[in-house]
TORDO-763326 format. One record per residue (C-alpha): residue in three letters; x, y, z. Coordinates in steps of 0.5 Angstrom, whole numbers, plus 500, padded with zeros to 3 digits. Layout:
N
ALAXYZ;...
***
This chain:
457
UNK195143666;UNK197147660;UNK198145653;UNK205146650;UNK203144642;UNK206152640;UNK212150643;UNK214145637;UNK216151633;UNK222151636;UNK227153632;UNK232146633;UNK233145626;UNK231139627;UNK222137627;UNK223132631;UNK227136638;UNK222142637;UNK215136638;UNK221132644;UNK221140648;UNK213141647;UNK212133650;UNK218134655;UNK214141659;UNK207137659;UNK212131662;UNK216136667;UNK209140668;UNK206134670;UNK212133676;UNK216140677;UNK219138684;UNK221131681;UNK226128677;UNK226126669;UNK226120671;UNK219121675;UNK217126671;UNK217121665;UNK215115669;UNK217111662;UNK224109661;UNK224110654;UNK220117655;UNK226118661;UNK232116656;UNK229121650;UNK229127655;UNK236126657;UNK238125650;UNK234132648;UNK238135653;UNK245133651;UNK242134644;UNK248139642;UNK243142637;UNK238144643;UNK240151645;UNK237156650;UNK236161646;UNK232157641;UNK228156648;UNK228162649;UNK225164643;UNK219160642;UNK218163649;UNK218170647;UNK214168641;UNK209164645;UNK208170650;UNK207176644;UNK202171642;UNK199171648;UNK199179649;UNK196180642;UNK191175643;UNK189179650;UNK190186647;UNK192189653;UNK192198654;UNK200196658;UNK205191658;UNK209191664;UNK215187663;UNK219187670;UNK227183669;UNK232181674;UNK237176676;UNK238171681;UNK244166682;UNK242159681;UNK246155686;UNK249148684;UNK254148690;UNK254140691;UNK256139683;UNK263139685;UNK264135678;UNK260138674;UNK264142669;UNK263150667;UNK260152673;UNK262159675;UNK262162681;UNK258166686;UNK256171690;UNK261172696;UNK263166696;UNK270165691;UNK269157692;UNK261157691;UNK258155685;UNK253156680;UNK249159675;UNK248167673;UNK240167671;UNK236175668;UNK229173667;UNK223179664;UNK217177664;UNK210179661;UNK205181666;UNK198185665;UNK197191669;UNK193187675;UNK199181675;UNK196177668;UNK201172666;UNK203172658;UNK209169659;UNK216170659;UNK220175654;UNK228175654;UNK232170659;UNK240171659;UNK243164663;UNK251164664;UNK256164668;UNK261168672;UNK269166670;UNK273164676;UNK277169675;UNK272174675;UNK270174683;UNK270180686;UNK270185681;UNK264189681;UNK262193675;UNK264199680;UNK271197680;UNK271195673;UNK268203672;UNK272205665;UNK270200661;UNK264200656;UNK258198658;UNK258193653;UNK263189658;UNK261190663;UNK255184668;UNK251190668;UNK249191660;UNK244185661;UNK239190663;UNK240194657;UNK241187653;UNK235184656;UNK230190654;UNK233190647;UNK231183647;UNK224183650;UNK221188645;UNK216185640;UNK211187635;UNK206189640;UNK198190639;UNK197198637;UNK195202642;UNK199197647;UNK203201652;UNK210196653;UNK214198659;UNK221195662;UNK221196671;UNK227195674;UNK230195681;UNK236199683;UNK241195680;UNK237197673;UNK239205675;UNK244205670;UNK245211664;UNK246208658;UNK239205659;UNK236211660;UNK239212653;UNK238206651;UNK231206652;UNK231213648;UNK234210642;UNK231203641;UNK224206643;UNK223203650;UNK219205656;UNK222205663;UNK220205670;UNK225204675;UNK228205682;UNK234210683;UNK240208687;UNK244214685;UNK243221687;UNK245224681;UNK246231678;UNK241234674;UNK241240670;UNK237246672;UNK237255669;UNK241256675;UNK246250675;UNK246244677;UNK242240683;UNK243232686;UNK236229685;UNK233228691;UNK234236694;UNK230237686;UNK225232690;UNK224234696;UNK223241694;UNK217238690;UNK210239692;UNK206233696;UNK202231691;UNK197229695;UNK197221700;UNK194214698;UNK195207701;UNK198202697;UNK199195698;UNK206194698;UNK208187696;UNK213181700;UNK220184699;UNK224177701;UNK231182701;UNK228186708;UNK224180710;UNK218185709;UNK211182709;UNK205183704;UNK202189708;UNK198196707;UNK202203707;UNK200210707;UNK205213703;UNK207221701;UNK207222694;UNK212227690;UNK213228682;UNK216232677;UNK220233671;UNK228233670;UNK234234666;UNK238227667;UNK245229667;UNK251225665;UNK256223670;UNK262224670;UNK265216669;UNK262217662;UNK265224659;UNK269220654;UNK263216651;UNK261222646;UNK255216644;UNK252218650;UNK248224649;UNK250231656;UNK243229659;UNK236225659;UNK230228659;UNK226223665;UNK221223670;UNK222223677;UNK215219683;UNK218220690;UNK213215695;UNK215215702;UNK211211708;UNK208216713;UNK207211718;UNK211205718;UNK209200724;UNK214200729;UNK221195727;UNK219195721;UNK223199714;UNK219204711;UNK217204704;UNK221209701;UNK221209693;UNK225214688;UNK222211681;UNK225215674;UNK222213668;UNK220216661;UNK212215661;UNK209222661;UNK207223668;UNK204230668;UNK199229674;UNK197225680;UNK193221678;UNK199219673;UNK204218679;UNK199213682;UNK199209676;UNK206209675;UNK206207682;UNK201200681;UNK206199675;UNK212199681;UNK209194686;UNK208188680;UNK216187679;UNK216184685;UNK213178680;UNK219176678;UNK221175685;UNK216170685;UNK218167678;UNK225166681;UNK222162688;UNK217159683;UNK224155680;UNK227154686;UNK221152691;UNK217149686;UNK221146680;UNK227146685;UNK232147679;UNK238147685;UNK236140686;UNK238139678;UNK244133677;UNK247134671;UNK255133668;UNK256140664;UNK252147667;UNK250147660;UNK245141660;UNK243145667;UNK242151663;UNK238148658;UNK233145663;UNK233151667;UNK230155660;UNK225149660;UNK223150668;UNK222158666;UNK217156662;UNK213151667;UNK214156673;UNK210161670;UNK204157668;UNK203156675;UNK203163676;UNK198164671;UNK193159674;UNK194163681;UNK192169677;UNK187166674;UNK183163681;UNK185170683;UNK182173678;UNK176170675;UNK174166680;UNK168163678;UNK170160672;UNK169153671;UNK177149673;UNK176145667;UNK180151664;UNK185148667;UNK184141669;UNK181135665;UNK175132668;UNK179125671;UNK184131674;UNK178135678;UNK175129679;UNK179125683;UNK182132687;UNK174133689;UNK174125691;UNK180126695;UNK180133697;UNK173132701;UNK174124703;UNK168123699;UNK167118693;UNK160123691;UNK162127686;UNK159134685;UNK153135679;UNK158140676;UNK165142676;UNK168146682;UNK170154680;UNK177154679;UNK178158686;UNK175152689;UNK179147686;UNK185152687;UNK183151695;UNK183144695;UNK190144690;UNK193148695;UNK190144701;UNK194138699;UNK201142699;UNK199143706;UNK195150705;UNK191150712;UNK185155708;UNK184158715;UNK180165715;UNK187169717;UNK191165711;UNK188169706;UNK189167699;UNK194160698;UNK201162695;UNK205159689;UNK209155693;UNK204150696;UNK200151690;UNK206146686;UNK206142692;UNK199140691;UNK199139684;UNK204135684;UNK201131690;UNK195131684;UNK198128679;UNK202122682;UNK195120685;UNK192121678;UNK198117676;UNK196111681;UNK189111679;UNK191109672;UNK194103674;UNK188101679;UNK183102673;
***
């Protein structure tokens, strides 16, 4: 579906791994679901696979790397006026890899285990994929479990769980084209002061969701945030399409939301009195959207966003809103990894070869991210832009039951349908658009029957 020649740049040290990764994800891509051995579908190939992951040179970082390097590529290439690089984490669970060593623990569970990923990836304004740009992958001490970086409040930032956001926004910078606007969106657990200041000094823009009520300063003292933003004005009211949340189970739908902004003096708690590296207060910007209307039994929509991009007039807070709404990309980043390259299903003696694919899979998860897009976007474009003749081909022959083929290709839109069909996407008029997940499970149905009819010709 997509080439990978860039990725044998990889800086491993060694020529030969740096081509092995480039001819590992065409492989792997081929079969995200599956095994390596299915992937591979040659034994030797197979063998070379699990060589290169037990390979000691063959590190995550270099993975990692490439990966920022290819995505910067691509975002000089397209020029785009605004980057927006959504990050968050989620806990891969290996729960049944009882044998595997350095594993760590998980959640809420002091006897689940697992691996910690915190992932930021490069999205256009309207959802464009470039790529991936940062990725930590670690593990939780055993010792660690239950202590919360609340309870761990005097340390510096620096040893606390919480300084992958400030470390991942450092590392997500790149030499971006001139007159790209770059911006970091987090959720809530992104609210944390030392990024704030972080961002400042290293240069970086921010968006994020506030999750404390802080003190701001004012000519007359001291104000917590939300009575300053109550008694803003209302901006004016929108409809917004609001995206999936799967932590509140709330669908994709359309709200009216009340919208309030204005400027402000962050002032630093009270925890950090003694990091005189800290600057008293921060200058930020404060958005309020609350749904007016929220449909019966469900959570409204109410979004406190705090960012350092200029928002001077409505029309700003607006955007800054339509920034906030593709975080929730990274969430289909991750269940791409887990439903569609099921990286949960990974066997592997030592968490570190499970890290290793992991970084590998991160990269396949967003290509099918991009040919969503793609299909969503210029829809009229021809499909060999991402499938070879044989590949579009045989998805027209089986997916209309006709041994007749079309006089030209169909549209990328068309042959993502018909993809999307045989991950078992019904195309019915109320089903909209098909998602990621059958998507991946249709191209992968492809590509094993592409497979086959090598054999039979």
């Amino acid at each position: 579906m997509s080439e990978y020649e860039s990725y044998e740049k990889a800086e491993f040290g060694d020529e030969r791994l740096s081509k092995r990764l480039s001819r590992l994800l065409k492989q792997l891509s081929g079969k995200p679901e599956a095994s390596i051995s299915a992937s591979c579908q040659d034994p030797y190939q197979a063998k070379a696979a699990y060589r290169f992951v037990g390979n000691e040179e063959v590190n995550t970082e270099a993975i990692t790397k490439i990966a920022h390097e290819v995505t910067i590529e691509n975002i000089v290439a397209a020029r785009p006026p605004v980057v927006l690089i959504p990050q968050d984490t989620s806990g891969i669970s290996y729960n049944t890899l009882r044998a595997t060593s350095g594993l760590g623990s998980m959640g809420n569970n002091k006897n689940a285990l697992g691996i910690q990923l915190h992932s930021a990836v490069a999205l256009g304004e309207d959802g464009e994929v470039f790529g991936l740009l940062a990725q930590k992958i670690w593990v939780r001490p055993p010792e660690d479990f239950g202590q919360s970086d609340t309870s761990r409040s005097k340390l510096p930032i620096e040893e606390k769980e919480s300084y992958k956001w400030l470390e991942t926004m450092e590392n997500a910078q790149g030499v971006f084209p001139e007159g790209t606007l770059a911006v970091h969106i987090c959720d809530r657990e992104g609210d944390i002061y030392e990024l704030f200041c972080k961002a400042a000094k290293i240069k970086a823009n921010y968006l994020c969701r506030r999750t404390y009520n802080r003190n701001i300063e004012e000519e007359d003292g001291l104000k917590k945030l939300d009575d300053y933003v109550n008694s803003l004005p209302e901006a004016g009211r929108v409809t917004i399409r609001v995206p999936r949340d799967s932590h509140t189970n709330r669908k994709e739908r359309d709200a009216e939301v009340a919208i309030r902004f204005g400027k402000c003096k962050i002032k630093k708690s009270d925890a950090l009195a003694g990091n005189k590296d800290l600057p008293e207060s921060i200058e930020a910007y404060v958005i309020s959207v609350v749904e007016t209307n929220p449909p019966p039994g469900q959570e409204k929509v109410f979004w406190r966003l705090i960012t350092n991009v200029a928002t001077m007039n409505y029309e700003d807070a607006l955007t800054r809103i339509q920034w906030y709404t593709q975080r929730w990309k990274i969430e289909t980043f991750h269940r791409t990894l887990k439903s569609g390259c099921k990286v949960e299903e990974l066997q592997f003696d030592t968490a570190e070869k499970l890290m290793k694919l992991i970084s590998i899979y991160s990269i396949i998860a967003l290509q099918i991210m991009l040919l969503t897009y793609v299909a969503r976007t210029r829809p009229g474009e021809s499909c060999e832009i991402c499938l070879s003749e044989d590949e579009w081909k045989i998805l027209y022959r089986v997916a209309n039951k006709t041994k007749v083929l079309p006089e030209k290709p169909p549209t990328i839109r068309e042959a993502v349908i018909m993809i999307a069909k045989l991950g078992g996407f019904l195309a019915r008029k109320s089903d909209g658009f098909p998602g990621v997940t059958v998507i991946w499970r249709g191209l992968s149905d492809l590509y094993t029957i592409v497979d086959a009819a090598q054999f039979l010709t």
